[in-house]
C-alpha positions as CSV (number, residue, x, y, z in Angstrom):
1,X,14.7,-16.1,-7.2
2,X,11.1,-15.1,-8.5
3,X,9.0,-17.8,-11.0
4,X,7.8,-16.6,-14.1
5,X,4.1,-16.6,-12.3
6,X,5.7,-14.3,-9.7
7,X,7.5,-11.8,-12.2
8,X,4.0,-11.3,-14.5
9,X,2.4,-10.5,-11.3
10,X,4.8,-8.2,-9.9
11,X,5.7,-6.5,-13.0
12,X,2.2,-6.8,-15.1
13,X,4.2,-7.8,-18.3
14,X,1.9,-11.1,-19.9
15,X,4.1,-14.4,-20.1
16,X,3.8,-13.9,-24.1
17,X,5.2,-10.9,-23.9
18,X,8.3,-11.3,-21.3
19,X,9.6,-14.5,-23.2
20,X,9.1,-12.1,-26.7
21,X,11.5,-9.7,-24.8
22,X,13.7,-12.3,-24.0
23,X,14.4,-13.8,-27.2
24,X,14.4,-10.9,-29.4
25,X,15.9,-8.1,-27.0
26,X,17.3,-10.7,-25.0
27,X,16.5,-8.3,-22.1
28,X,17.0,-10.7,-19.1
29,X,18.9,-13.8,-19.2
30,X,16.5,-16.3,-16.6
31,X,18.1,-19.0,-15.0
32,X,16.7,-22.7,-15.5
33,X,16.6,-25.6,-12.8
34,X,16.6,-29.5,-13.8
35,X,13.0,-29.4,-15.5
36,X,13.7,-26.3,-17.4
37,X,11.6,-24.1,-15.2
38,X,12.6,-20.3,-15.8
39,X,13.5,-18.4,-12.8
40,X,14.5,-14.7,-12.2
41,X,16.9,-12.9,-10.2
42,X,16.5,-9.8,-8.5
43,X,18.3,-7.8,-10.6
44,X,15.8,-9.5,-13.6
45,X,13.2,-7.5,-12.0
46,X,14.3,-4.7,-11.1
47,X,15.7,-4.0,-15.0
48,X,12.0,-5.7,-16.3
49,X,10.2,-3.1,-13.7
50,X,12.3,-0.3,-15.3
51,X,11.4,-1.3,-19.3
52,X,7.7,-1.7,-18.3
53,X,7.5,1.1,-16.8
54,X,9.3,3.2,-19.7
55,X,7.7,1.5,-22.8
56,X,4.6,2.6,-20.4
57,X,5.5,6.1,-21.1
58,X,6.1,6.0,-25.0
59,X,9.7,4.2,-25.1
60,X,10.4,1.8,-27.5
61,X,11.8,-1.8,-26.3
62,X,13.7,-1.8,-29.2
63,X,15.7,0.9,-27.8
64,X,15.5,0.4,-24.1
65,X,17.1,-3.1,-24.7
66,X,20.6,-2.0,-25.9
67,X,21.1,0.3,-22.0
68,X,22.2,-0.6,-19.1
69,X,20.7,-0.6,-15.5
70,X,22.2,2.8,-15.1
71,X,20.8,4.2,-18.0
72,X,17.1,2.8,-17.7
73,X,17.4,3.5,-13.6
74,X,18.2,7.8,-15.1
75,X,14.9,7.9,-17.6
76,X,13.2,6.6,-14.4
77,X,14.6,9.2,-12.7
78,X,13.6,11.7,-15.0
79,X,10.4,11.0,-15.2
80,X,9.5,10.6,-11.4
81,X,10.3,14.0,-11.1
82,X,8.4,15.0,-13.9
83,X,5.3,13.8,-12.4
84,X,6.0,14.9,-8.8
85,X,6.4,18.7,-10.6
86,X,3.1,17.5,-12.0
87,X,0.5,15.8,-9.7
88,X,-2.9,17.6,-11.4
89,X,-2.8,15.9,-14.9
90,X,-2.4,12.5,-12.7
91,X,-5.3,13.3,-10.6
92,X,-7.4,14.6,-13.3
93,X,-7.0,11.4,-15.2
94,X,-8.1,9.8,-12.4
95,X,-11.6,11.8,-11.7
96,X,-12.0,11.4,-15.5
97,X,-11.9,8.2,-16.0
98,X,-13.7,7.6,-12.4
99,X,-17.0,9.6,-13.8
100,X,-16.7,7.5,-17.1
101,X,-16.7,3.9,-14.5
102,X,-13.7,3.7,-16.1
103,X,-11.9,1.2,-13.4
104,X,-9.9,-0.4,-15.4
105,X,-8.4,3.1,-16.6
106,X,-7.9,4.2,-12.9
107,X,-5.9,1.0,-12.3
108,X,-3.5,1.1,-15.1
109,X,-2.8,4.6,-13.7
110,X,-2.3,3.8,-10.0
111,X,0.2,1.0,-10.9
112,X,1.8,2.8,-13.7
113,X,2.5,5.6,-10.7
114,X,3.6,1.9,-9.0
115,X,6.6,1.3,-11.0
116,X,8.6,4.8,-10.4
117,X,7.9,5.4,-6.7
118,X,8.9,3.9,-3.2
119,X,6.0,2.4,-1.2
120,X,6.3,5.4,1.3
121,X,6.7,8.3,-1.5
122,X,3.8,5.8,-3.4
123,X,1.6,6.3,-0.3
124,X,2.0,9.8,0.1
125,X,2.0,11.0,-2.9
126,X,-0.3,9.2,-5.0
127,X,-2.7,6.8,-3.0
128,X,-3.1,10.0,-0.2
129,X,-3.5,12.8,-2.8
130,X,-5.7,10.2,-5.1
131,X,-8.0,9.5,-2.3
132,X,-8.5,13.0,-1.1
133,X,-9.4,13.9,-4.8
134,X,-12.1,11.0,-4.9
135,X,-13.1,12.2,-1.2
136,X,-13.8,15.9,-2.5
137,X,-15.5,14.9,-6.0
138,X,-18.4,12.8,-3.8
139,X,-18.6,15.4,-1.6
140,X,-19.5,18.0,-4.2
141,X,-21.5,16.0,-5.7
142,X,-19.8,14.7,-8.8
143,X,-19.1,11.6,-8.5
144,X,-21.9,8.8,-6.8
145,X,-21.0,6.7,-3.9
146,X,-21.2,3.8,-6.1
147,X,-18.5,5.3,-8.5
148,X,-16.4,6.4,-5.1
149,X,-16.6,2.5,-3.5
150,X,-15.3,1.3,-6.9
151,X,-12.4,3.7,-7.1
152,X,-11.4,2.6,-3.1
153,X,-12.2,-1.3,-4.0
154,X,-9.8,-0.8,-6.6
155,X,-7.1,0.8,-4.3
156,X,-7.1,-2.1,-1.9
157,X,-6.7,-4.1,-4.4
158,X,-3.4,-2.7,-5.4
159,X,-2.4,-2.5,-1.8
160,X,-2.9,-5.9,-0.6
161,X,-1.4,-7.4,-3.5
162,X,1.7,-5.0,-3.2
163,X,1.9,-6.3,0.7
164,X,1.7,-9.8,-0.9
165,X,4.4,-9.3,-2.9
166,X,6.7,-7.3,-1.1
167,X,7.9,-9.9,1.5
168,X,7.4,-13.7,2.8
169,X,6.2,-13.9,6.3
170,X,9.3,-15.2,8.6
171,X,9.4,-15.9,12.1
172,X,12.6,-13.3,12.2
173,X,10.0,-10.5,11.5
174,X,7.9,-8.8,14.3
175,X,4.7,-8.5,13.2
176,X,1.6,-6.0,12.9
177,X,-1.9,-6.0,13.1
178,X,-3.9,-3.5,11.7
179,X,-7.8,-2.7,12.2
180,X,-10.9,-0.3,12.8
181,X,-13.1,-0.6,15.5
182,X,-16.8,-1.1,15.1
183,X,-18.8,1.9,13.6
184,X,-15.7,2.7,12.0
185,X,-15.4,2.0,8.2
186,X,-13.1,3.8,6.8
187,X,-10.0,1.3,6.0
188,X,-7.7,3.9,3.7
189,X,-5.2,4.8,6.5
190,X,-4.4,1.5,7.9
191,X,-4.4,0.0,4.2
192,X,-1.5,2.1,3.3
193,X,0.0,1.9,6.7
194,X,-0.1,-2.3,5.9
195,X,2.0,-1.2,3.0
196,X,4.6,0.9,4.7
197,X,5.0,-1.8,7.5
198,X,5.3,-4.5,4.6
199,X,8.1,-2.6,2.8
200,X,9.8,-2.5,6.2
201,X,9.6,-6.3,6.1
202,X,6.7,-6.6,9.2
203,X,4.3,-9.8,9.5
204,X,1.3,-7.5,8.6
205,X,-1.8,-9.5,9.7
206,X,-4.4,-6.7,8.0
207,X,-7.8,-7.5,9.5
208,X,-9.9,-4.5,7.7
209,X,-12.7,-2.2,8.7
210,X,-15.6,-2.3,11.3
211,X,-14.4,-4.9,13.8
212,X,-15.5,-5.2,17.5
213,X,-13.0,-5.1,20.3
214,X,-13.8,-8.5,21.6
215,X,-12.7,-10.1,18.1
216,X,-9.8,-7.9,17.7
217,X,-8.4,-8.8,20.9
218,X,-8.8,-12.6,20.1
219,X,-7.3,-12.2,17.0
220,X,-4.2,-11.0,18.6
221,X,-4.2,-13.6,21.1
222,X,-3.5,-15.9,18.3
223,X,-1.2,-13.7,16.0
224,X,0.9,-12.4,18.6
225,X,1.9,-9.2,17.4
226,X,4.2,-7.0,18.4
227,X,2.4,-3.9,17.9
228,X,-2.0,-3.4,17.0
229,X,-2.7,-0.2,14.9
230,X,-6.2,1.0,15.1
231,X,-7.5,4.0,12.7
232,X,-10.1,6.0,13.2
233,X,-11.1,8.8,10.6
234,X,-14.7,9.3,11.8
235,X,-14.7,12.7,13.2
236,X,-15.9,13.3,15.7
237,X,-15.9,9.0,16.3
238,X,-19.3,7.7,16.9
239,X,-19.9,6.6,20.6
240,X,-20.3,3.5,19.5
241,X,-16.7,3.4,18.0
242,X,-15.2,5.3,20.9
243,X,-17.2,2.4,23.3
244,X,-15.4,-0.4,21.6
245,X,-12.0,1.7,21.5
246,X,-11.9,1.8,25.3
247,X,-12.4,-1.9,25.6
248,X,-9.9,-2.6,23.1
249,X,-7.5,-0.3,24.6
250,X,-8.4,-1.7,28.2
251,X,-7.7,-5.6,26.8
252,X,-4.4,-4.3,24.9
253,X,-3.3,-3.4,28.6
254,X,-3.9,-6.7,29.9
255,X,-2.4,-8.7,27.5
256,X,0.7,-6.2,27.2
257,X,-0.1,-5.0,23.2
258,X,1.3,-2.2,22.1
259,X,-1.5,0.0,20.4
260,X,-1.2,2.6,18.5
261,X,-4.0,4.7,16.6
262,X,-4.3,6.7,13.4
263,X,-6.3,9.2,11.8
264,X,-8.8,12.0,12.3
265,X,-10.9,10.7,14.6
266,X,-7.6,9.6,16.7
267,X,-6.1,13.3,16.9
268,X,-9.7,14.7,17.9
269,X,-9.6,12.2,20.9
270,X,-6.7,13.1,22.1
271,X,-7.4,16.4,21.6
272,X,-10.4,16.3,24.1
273,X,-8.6,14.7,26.6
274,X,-9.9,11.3,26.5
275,X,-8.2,9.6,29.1
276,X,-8.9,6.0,27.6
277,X,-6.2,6.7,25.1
278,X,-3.7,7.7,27.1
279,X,-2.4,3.9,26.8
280,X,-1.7,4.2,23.2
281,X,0.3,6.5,20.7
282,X,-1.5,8.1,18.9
283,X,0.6,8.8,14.7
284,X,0.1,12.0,13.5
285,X,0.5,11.0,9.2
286,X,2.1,8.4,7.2
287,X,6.1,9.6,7.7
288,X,5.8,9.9,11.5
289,X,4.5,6.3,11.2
290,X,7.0,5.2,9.0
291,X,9.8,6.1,10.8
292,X,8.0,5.1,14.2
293,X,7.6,1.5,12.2
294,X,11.5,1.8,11.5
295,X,12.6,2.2,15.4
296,X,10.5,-0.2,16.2
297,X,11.7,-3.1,13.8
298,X,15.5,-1.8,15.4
299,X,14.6,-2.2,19.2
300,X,13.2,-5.2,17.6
């Protein structure tokens, strides 16, 4: 059962406007406690994520209220595919409103794309292509680092608040931790990794960007994980990353972690041979992860 706190967060919908649905579309029915406290079902969510999502697009609530799941979950349908047949206008609103400092714009976008995709297809197919869009307007100049560090602040934001959201941390779950090493700061690939892992119902323990071995390693003294992924997009990795790679990969071995590393500056490693890494797995993209994630959570 979610509170009325926890369905305006996870839907965006204000609390003025959910209880206006309520009484005159009588969209969802909540359920009350003792006090008179409101509180949601699952299947109130998934129908209030479907009418967001749909009056978002031009619907009208009026008539969205008279259909049924079925009907609301087909328009979804319709236009998921619509935009996957269409990924530039998406994009192109994106660097548009970016070069404006238009963050606000770029957020209602991203979690507009939120409401009609999975948190793997959301991944790959918005955040990734997003991202690399972003990546390509700094590099050719159009866009300034400052405009580029908003757009990614904005994306973690999401992220993080999706992984919040998506499950409770239980004792039943095996868990992850995900970092970079030092001289690393690129975060993108284990932020949407976090998510993947979350929707699979892991512990994620997300420590972010630029962190030495020696505090990694502690930290998962503590947290206990069952598995430590490491990205590295730097190519090739600075020494200094590599440096704190090999003790982090030499301390994993001790203490019996599971590591496994991501990214661009992973594959070139492994590529030249390092034989540091030959202690960890190194993930090719985000599906190969995902379904890595998934065996894992069964040998569980």
């Amino acid at each position: 059962m979610y509170s009325i706190k926890a369905i305006t967060s996870l839907t965006g919908l204000t609390p003025e406007t959910l209880r206006a649905w309520e009484r005159r579309y009588a969209c969802v029915t909540p359920a009350r406690n003792d006090t008179g406290r409101r509180f949601y079902s699952q299947q109130d969510l998934d129908k209030l994520t479907l009418l967001v999502n749909l009056t978002g697009q031009g619907h009208s609530i009026g008539k969205l209220a008279g259909l049924n799941w079925q009907q609301l979950n087909d328009l979804q349908n319709q236009s998921a595919a619509q935009q996957r047949r269409e990924p530039a206008p998406f994009l192109e609103q994106i660097a548009d409103a970016l070069r404006e400092y238009r963050i606000e714009r770029c957020e209602q976008l991203l979690k507009k794309a939120l409401l009609v995709n999975e948190p793997l297809d959301y991944a790959r197919d918005v955040l990734l292509p997003a991202m690399q869009k972003v990546g390509n307007l700094w590099h050719q100049g159009k866009i300034n680092i400052a405009q580029e560090h908003m757009f990614s602040s904005c994306v973690k934001r999401i992220v993080l608040s999706m992984v919040n959201n998506l499950h409770r941390h239980s004792r039943n779950n095996p868990a992850i931790m995900l970092a970079t090493p030092s001289g690393e700061p690129h975060e993108f690939g284990i932020l949407v990794s976090c998510l993947v892992a979350a929707a699979q119902n892991y512990n994620c323990y997300y420590l972010g960007a630029d962190l030495p071995a020696e505090d990694i390693l502690e930290a998962a003294r503590h947290l206990a994980p069952e598995l430590l992924v490491v990205g590295m997009v730097k190519t090739p990795p600075e020494e200094l990353t590599v440096e704190h790679l090999h003790r982090l990969l030499a301390g994993a071995q001790q203490g019996n972690l599971k590591v496994w590393l991501g990214g661009a500056g992973a594959l070139y490693l492994k590529g030249e041979g390092d034989p540091a890494i030959g202690s960890a797995e190194v993930v090719t993209d985000i599906d190969q992860f995902n379904a890595k994630i998934r065996q894992q959570r069964i040998s569980h």
